[in-house]
C-alpha positions in Angstrom: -147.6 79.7 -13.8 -148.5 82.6 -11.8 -145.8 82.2 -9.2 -141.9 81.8 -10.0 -140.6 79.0 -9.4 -138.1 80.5 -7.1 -140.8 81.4 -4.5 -142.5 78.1 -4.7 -139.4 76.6 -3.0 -138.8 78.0 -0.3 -141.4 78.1 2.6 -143.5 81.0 3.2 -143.2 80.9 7.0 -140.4 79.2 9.0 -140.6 78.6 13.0 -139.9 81.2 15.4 -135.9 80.8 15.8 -135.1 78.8 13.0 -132.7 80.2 10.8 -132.3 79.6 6.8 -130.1 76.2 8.0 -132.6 75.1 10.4 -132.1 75.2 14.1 -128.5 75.3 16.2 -127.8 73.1 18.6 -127.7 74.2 21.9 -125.8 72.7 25.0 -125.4 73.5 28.6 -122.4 72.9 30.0 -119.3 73.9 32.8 -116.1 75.6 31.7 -113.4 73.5 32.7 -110.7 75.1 30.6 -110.0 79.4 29.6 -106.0 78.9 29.3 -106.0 79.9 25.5 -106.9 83.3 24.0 -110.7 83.5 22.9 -111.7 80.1 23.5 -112.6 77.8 26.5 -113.2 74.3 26.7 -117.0 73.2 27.6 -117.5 70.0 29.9 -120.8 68.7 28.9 -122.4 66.0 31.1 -125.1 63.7 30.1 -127.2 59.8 31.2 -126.3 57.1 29.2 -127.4 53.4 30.4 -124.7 50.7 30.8 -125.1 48.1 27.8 -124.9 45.4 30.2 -125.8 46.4 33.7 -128.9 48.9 32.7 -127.9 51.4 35.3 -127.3 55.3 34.2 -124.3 56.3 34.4 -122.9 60.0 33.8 -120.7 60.8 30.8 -119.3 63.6 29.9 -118.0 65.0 26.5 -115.8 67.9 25.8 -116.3 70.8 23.4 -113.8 73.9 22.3 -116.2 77.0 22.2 -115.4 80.6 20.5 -115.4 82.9 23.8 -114.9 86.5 21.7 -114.3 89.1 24.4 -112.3 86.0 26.8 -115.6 86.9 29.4 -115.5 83.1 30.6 -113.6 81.5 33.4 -113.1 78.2 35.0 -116.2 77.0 36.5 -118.8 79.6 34.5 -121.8 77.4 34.1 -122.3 78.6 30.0 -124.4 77.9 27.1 -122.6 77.3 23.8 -124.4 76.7 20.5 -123.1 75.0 17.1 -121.9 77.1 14.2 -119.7 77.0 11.1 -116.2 76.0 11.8 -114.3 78.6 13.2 -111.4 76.2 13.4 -109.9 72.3 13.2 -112.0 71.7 16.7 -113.7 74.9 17.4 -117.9 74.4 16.3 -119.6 75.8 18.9 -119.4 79.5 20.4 -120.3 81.1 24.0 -124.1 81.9 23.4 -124.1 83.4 27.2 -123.1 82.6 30.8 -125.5 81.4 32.5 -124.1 81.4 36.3 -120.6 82.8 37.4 -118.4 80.5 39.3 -118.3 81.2 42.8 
């Protein structure tokens, strides 16, 4: 009984970047939308292999992200990552733009 129980619980060090909920996703992906007012749409491709033929394929899956000060535009290469909902589809925010569109 010389430590609370309180302190006992939670760790004494947590890894560099990791946040009290643990660590945010983070995706890289191509703006493929910036028509509405502080948010853009995020086209994020990825390999999957086909179930039957065993040959990758690309897919691609789509992703509202807060964009605060509307800095994106269409063809920004960005990097969003998860938070809380911000609204009925919006979980993920503009972390930073990683290349402009050209």
């Amino acid at each position: 009984m010389s430590e609370p129980l309180d302190e006992q619980a939670q760790p004494a060090t947590s890894p560099a970047g990791a946040g009290p909920r643990g660590r945010r996703q983070v995706k890289v992906g191509i703006v493929v939308s910036a028509a509405m007012d502080k948010t853009v749409t995020v086209a994020v491709p990825r390999t999957a292999v086909h179930p039957l033929y065993h040959r990758h394929i690309r897919r691609t899956s789509k992703f509202a992200a807060h964009d605060e000060n509307n800095e994106c535009r269409v063809g920004d290469r960005v990097a969003i990552v998860s938070c809380r909902p911000l609204s009925k589809r919006k979980r993920w925010r503009v972390r930073e733009i990683v290349r402009r569109a050209e």
